[in-house]
C-alpha positions as CSV (number, residue, x, y, z in Angstrom):
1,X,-79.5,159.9,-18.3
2,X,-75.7,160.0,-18.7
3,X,-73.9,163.3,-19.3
4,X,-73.4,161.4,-22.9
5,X,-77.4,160.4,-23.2
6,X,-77.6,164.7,-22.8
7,X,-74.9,166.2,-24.9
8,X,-77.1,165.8,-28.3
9,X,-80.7,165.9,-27.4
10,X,-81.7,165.7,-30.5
11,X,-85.6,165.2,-29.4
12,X,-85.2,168.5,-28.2
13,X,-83.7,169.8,-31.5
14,X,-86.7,168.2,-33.7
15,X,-89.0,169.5,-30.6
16,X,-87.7,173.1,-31.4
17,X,-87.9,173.0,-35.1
18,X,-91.3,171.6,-35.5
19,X,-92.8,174.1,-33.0
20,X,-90.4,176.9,-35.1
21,X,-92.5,175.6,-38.0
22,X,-95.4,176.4,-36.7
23,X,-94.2,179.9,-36.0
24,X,-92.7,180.3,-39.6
25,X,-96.5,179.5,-40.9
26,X,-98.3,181.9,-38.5
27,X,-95.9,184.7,-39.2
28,X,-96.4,183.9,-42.8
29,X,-100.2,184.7,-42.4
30,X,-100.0,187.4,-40.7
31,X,-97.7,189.2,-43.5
32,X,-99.6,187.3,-46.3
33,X,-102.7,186.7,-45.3
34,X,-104.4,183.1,-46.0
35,X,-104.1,182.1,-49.3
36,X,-106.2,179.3,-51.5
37,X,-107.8,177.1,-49.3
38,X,-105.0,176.9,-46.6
39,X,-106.9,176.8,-43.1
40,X,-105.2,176.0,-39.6
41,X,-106.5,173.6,-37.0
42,X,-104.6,174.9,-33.8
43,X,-105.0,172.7,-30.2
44,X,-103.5,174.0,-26.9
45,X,-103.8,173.4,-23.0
46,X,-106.1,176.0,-21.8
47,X,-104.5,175.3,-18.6
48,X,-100.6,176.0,-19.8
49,X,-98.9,178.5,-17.6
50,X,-99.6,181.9,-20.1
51,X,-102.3,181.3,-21.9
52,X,-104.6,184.0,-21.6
53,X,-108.6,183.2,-22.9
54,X,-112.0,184.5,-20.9
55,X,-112.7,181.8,-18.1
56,X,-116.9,180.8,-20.2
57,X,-114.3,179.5,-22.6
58,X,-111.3,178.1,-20.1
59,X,-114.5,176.4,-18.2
60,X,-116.3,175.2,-21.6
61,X,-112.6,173.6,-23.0
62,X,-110.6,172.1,-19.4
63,X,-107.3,170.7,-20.5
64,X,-107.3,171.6,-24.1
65,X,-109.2,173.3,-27.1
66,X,-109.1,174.0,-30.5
67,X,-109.3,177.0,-32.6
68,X,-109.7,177.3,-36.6
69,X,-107.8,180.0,-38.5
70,X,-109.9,180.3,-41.3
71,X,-112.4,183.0,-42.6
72,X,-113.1,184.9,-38.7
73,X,-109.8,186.1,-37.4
74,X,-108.2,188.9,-37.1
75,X,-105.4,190.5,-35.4
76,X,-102.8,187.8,-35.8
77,X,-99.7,188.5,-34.1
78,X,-96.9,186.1,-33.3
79,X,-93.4,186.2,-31.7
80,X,-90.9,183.7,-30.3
81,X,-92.7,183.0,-27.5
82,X,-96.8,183.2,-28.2
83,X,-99.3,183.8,-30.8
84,X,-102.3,186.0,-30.3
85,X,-105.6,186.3,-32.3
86,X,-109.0,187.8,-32.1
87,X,-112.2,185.3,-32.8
88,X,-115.4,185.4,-32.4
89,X,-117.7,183.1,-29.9
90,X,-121.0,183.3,-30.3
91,X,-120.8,186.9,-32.1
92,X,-118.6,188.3,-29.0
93,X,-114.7,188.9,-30.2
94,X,-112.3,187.3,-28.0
95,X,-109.2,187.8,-27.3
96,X,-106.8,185.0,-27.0
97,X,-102.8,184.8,-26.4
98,X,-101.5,181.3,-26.3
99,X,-98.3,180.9,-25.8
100,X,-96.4,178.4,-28.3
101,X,-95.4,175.5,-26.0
102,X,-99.0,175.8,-25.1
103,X,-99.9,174.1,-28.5
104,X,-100.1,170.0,-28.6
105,X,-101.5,169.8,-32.6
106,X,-101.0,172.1,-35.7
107,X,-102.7,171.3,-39.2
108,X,-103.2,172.6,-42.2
109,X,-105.9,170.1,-43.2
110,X,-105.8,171.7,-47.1
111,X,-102.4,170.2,-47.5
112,X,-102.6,167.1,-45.3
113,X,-100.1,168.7,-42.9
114,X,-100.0,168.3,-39.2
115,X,-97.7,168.3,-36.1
116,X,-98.6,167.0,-32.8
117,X,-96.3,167.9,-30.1
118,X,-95.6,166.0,-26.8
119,X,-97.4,168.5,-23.9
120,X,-94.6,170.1,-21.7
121,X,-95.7,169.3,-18.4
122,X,-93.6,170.0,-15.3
123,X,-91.6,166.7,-16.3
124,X,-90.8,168.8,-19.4
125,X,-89.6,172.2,-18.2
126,X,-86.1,171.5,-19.1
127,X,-87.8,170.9,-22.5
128,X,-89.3,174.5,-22.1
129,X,-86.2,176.1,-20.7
130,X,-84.3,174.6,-23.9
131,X,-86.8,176.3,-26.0
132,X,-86.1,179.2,-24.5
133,X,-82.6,179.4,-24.8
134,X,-83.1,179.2,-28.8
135,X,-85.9,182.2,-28.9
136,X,-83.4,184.0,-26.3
137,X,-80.8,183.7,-29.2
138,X,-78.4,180.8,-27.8
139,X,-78.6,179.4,-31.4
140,X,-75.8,181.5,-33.0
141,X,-75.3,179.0,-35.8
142,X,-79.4,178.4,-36.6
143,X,-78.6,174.8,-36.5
144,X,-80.7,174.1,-33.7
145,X,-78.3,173.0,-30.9
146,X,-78.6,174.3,-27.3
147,X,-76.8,173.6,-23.9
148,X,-77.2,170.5,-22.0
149,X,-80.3,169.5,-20.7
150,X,-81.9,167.0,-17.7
151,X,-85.4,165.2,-17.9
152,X,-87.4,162.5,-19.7
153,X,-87.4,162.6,-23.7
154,X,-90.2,164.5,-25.2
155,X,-91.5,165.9,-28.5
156,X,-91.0,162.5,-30.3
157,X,-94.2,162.4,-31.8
158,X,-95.8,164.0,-35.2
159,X,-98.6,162.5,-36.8
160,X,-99.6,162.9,-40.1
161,X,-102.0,160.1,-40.5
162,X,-105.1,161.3,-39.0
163,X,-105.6,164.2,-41.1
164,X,-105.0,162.2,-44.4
165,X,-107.9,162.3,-46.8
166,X,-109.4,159.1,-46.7
């Protein structure tokens, strides 16, 4: 890419929202609570560099897995960077802390809402580095500009379609 192609990477600005989205909702749970029939679907790479979960489950879910945030959680705690939660498996409370470029799908099935999220591989770590740039408070203005970056586009995608009611 030209120095022009990377002065507005605004991939990476929709990237940054989106995944800000999803922090906005968790941090609105853990003050609120659930409310009505709202339930969250969450998928991450078990594999992502951070994410902390007992190795039964890491070895039962290679590459990716997904929790529900519904009726058995507790302990919700987010931040800028990761989301942590306590659930149960097979009766045994768990643990787990997955950082929030970790997760590739959010939805909220009650509201036919979902956001799938390009996987930051090491062909995206400039992707990660620009995310952290915004959580490390180079975002003065909120509007969700950063500093240049290098690298193939990513976070392009959000579905919506396959968790329509039908």
């Amino acid at each position: 890419m030209t120095d022009d192609e990377n002065f507005l990477r605004y991939d990476k600005m929709v990237e940054s929202a989106l995944r800000g989205t999803v922090r906005q909702a968790l941090e609105e749970v853990v003050q609120l609570g659930l409310r009505g029939e709202h339930h969250f679907y969450i998928t991450f790479m078990t594999d992502y560099p951070g994410v902390k979960i007992p190795e039964y489950l890491r070895d039962r879910y290679p590459g990716e897995m997904t929790i529900v945030l519904q009726y058995q959680f507790s302990d919700l705690r987010v931040d800028r960077e990761k989301m942590e939660v306590t659930l149960s498996f097979n009766n045994v409370p768990e643990r787990l802390v997955v950082p929030l470029a970790a997760i590739s799908i959010f939805a909220d099935p009650s509201v036919n809402f979902a956001l799938q999220f390009q996987p930051l591989t090491e062909a995206g770590a400039d992707e990660e580095a620009f995310l952290n740039e915004l959580a490390d408070g180079d975002d003065p203005d909120g509007s969700g500009g950063g500093k240049k970056g290098k690298g193939e586009k990513t976070g392009e995608v959000v579905s919506l379609d396959q968790f329509r009611k039908k």
